[in-house]
N, C-alpha and C positions, 0 to 999 in steps of 0.2 A: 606814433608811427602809423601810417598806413596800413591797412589789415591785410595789404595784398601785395607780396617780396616777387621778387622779380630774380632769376639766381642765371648764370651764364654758365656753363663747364670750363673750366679751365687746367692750370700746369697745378705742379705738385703742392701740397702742404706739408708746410715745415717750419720748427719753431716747437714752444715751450709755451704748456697753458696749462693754467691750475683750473679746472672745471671745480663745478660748485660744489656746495656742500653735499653729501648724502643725504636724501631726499627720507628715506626711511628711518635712519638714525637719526636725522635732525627732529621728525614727529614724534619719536621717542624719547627721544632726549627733554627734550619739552613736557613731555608727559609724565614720566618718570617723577621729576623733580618736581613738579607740579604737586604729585602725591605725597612727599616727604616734605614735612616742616623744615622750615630756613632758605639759605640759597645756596645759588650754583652758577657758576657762568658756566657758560658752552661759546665756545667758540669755533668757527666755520657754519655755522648754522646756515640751512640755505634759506635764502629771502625771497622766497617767493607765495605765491596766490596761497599754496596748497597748506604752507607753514603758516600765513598768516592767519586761515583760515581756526588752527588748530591752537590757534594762540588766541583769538578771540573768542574762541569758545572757554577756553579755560578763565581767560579771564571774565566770563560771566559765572562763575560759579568763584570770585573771589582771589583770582593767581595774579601776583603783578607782574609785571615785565620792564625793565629797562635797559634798551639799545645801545652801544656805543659801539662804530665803526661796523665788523666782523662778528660782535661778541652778544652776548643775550645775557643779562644777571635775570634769573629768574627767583622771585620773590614768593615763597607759598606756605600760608598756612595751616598745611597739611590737610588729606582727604577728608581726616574727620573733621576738619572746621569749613568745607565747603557750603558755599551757600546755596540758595534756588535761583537759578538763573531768572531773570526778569522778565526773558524774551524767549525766541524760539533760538535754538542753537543752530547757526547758520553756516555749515559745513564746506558750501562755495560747491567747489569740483571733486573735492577730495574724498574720495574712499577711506583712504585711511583712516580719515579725522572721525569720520561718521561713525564706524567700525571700531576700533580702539575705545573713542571716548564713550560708547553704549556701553562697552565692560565698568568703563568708569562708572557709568551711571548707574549701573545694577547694584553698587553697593554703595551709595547714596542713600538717604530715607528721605526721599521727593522723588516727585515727576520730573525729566526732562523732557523737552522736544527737540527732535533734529528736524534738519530738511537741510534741503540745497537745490544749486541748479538744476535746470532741464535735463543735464546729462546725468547726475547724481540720482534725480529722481527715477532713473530707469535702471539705475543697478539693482541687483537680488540683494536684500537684507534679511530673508526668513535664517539664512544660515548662519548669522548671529543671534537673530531673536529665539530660534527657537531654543539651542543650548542654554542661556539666559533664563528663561522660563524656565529649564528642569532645574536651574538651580535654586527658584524660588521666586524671581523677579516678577513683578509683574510686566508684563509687553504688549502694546499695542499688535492690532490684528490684524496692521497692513504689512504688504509683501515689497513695497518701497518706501522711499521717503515720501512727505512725511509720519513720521512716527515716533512714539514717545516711548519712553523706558522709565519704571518707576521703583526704585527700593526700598520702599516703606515699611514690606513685610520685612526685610531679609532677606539676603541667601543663607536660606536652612539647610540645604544643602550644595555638596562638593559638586563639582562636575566628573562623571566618572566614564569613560568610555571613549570610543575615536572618533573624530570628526568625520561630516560629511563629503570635506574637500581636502585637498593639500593647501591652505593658504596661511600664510603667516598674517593676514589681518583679522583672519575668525580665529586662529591660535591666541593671537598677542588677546584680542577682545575677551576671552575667556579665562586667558593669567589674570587677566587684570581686575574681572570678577571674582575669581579662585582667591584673590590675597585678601577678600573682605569679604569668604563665605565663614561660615561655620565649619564646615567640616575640611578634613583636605579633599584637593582633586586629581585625578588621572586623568591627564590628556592625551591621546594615543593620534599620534599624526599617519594618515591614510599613505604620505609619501613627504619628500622632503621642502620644509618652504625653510625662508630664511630666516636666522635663530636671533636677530638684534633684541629685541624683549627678553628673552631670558636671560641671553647674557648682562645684558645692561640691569636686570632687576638683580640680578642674583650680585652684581657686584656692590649694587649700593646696600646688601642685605638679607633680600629676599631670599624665603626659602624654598627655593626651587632646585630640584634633583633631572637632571637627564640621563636619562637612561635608554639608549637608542630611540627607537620613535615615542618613545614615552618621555611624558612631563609629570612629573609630581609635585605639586605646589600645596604648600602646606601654609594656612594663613597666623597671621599674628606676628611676624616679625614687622619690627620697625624699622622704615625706611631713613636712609642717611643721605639725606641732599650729596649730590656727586658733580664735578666739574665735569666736563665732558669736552675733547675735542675730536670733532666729527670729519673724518673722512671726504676728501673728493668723490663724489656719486659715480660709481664705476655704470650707470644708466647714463648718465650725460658723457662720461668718458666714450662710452660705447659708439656714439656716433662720430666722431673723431677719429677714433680706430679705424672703423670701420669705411670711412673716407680715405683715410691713408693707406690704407691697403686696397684700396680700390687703384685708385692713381699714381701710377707709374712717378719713380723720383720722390715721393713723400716720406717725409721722415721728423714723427709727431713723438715729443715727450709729452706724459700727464703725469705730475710730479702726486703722489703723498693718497692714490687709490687706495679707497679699499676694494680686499679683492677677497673677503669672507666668499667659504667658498659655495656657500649658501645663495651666494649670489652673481659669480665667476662663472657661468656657461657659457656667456657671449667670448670669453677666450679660448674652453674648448672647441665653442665651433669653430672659431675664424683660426683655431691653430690647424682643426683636421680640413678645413677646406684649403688649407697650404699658408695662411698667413703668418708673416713675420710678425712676432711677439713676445717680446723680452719683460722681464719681471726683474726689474732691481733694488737693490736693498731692502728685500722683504723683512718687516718688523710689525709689532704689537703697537698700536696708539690706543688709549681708551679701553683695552679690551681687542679692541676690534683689529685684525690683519689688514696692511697696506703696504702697498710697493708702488715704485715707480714703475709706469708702465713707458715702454717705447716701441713704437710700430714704424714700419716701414713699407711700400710700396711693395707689390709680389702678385704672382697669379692666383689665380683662386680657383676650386673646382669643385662641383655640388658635393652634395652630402647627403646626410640622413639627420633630421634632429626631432628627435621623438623622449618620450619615457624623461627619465630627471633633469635630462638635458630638458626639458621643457620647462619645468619649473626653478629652474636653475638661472633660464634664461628668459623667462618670460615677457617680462619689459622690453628686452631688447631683438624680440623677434620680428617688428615692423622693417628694423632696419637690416638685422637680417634677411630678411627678404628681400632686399634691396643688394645688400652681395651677391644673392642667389642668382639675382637676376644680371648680372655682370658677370656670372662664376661659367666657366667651359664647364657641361654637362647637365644633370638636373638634378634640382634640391627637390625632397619631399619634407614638409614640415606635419607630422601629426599627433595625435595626444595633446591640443591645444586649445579645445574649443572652449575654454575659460578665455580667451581671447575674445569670445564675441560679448563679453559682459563688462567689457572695460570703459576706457571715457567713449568708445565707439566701438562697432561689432570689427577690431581689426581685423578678424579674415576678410572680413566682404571690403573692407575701406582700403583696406592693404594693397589687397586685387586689383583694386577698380583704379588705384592711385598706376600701380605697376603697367595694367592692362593698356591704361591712356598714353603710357610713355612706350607701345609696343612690343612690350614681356607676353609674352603667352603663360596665361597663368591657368591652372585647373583649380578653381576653390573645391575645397571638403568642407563636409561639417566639422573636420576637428582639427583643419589644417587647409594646407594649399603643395600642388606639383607647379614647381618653375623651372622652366626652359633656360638655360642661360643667352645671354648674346651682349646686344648692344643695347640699351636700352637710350632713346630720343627727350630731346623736349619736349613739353608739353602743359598745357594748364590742370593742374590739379589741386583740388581741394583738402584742407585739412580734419574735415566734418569738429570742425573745435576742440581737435584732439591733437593734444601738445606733442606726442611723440611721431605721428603722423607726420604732421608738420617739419619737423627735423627730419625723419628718415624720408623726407620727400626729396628736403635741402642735399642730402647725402647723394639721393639720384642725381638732382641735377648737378651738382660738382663734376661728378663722373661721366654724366652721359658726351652721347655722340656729338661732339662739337659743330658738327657742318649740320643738325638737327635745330639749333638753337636756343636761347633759355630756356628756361622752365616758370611760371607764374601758379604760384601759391597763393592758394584766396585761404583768408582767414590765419594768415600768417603770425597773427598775436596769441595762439593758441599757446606759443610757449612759455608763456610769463606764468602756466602754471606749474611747473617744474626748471626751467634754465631761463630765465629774462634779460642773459646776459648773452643767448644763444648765437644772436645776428652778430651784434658789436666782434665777439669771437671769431666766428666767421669770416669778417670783416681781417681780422687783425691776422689772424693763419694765414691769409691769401696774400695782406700787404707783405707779409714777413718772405713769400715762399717768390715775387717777384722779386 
């Protein structure tokens, strides 16, 4: 396709769409099993850049994989028969992969190398590396990619103390060293990120104890290959909702969500900013909480989303801001500025996207003030950032019809988390004429 989508405002969305798989569970799930001898199918696994990225790394340290249709057999001969990668471990875009698999690698006896894209290469990685190294690893001395991780001493010791940040990717990368240290560890989380790792280890085994912000992971048990089916990614859900509630007359079901609630902000807000929002037949899949979600068209009015709503919602606060900027009143977003460390700095990209479609926007350093109204069409840029890109598409759906389309440069940005994003798209609108 073309890197540069062309999107018109139009009438309601309506219709039924299973969004992809959970983006976070699905690297997990892949990982997980990866570490335990025998196999596993996972089914719904999402197929995209980010996954595949995390699948080719593993299979340089020895994991097979085979495809069929939705489903993934994953083939492995347990951590301790991992090999040494041949090559450099080639991460793509993916934070996650990079992060996760350095835990892996700390209990390894070899060197790994990561790296990845331009955008990868600008994220902070000392906040993995350095917990890493108290537990014995050795760690390269850079503050990005690339960089290697090598376990050849050991982890001689646990990890014991609270993390620098609230993230569930420097958590997960630190279980994942805790289950091949020596000793046990105390992980004590600063605030709340989302818990997929723990649950998913402890259910194939793992000894891991929660204890409010505390992790206790005690290592030596043996992992038990686990099937796994993964959840529609309530992140891709998110912009769907948050389109239908934008536009009058919309009325969107996302069948089989999960809606852990580790990861369920983007419902609080869009509930207190007055959106219609139903949850039905809430149940257990996997472990993990899922409902059908249904939204419908309604007015919306600013807010406040600060403190755990932040972390709660983090992913989904581009497009948040994209309600805000549709919503009667003013949203303040703050306690965010881990936002400027992601595939792009989204407070300043968020802005500058809102600002060109005529939102008056005030950026913070740990947040943004938006004015509500009408926001227009206009040409804006994805800066290579997948979710960008979608909560741009969400504007223009919405925006001022006698304004005109909207022209997204760089519009393939989404093949690293939804690559089924446009066709979607596409099919909501044919369904809703």
């Amino acid at each position: 396709m073309s890197d540069e989508i062309v999107i018109a405002p139009g009438g309601p969305l309506r219709g039924e769409l299973r969004v992809p798989g959970d983006k976070s569970i699905s690297h997990r799930a892949l990982i997980c099993n990866a570490l335990a001898e025998g196999e596993a199918r996972i089914s719904g696994l999402l197929d995209s850049a980010d996954c595949r990225s995390t699948m080719a790394c593993l299979k340089q340290w020895g994991v097979e994989f085979e495809t069929d249709a939705d489903e993934v057999l994953v083939r492995s001969p347990g951590q301790q028969s991992f090999r040494q990668a041949q090559d450099t471990l080639d991460c793509g875009n993916s934070g996650t992969s990079i992060r996760l698999l350095s835990g892996v690698a700390a209990g390894l006896p070899f060197r790994s190398w990561f790296d990845g894209d331009d955008s990868l290469r600008g994220r902070p990685m000392r906040r993995v590396l350095d917990p890493l190294a108290t537990m014995g690893a050795l760690v390269d001395v850079a503050d990005t990619a690339p960089f290697w991780v090598d376990g050849s001493d050991g982890l001689r010791q646990g990890f014991d103390g609270e993390l620098a940040v609230a993230s569930a990717q420097v958590k997960s990368c630190i279980v994942f060293a805790a289950l091949q240290a020596d000793r046990p560890s105390r992980i004590v989380e600063p605030g709340p990120s989302r818990d997929h790792t723990e649950r998913m280890l402890g259910a194939m085994g793992a000894d891991i104890e929660v204890d409010g912000p505390t992790l206790h992971v005690r290592p030596g048990a043996t992992l038990a290959a686990s099937d796994v089916d993964v959840p529609a990614d309530i992140s891709a859900a998110a912009f769907w909702m948050i389109a239908a509630a934008l536009i009058p007359g919309s009325d969107i079901a996302l069948p089989n969500v999960g809606v852990n609630p580790t990861r369920s902000g983007v419902i609080d807000v869009l509930r207190s900013m007055g959106a219609i929002v139903e949850l039905r037949d809430q149940r257990d899949v996997s472990g993990e909480p899922v409902a059908d979600i249904v939204v419908r068209g309604s007015k919306l009015y600013g807010t406040r989303i600060d403190g755990d709503l932040i972390v709660t919602s983090l992913d989904e606060l581009p497009t948040l801001a994209v309600a805000a900027a549709f919503a009667e009143g003013i949203t303040e977003i703050h306690d965010a500025e881990e936002l400027r460390v992601k595939e792009s700095d989204r407070i300043e990209t968020t802005s500058a996207m809102l600002t060109a479609m005529g939102v008056e926007v005030e950026e913070w350093r740990d947040g943004m003030r938006i004015i509500g109204g009408r926001p227009r069409g206009a040409a804006v840029d994805s800066h290579g950032d997948h979710r960008l890109a979608m909560a741009a598409a969400v504007a223009a759906l919405a925006s001022d019809p006698e304004s005109g389309p909207t022209t997204i440069r760089r519009a393939s940005a989404v093949e690293i988390s939804y690559p089924s994003f446009w066709s979607d798209l596409d099919r909501l609108r044919h369904v809703a004429i």
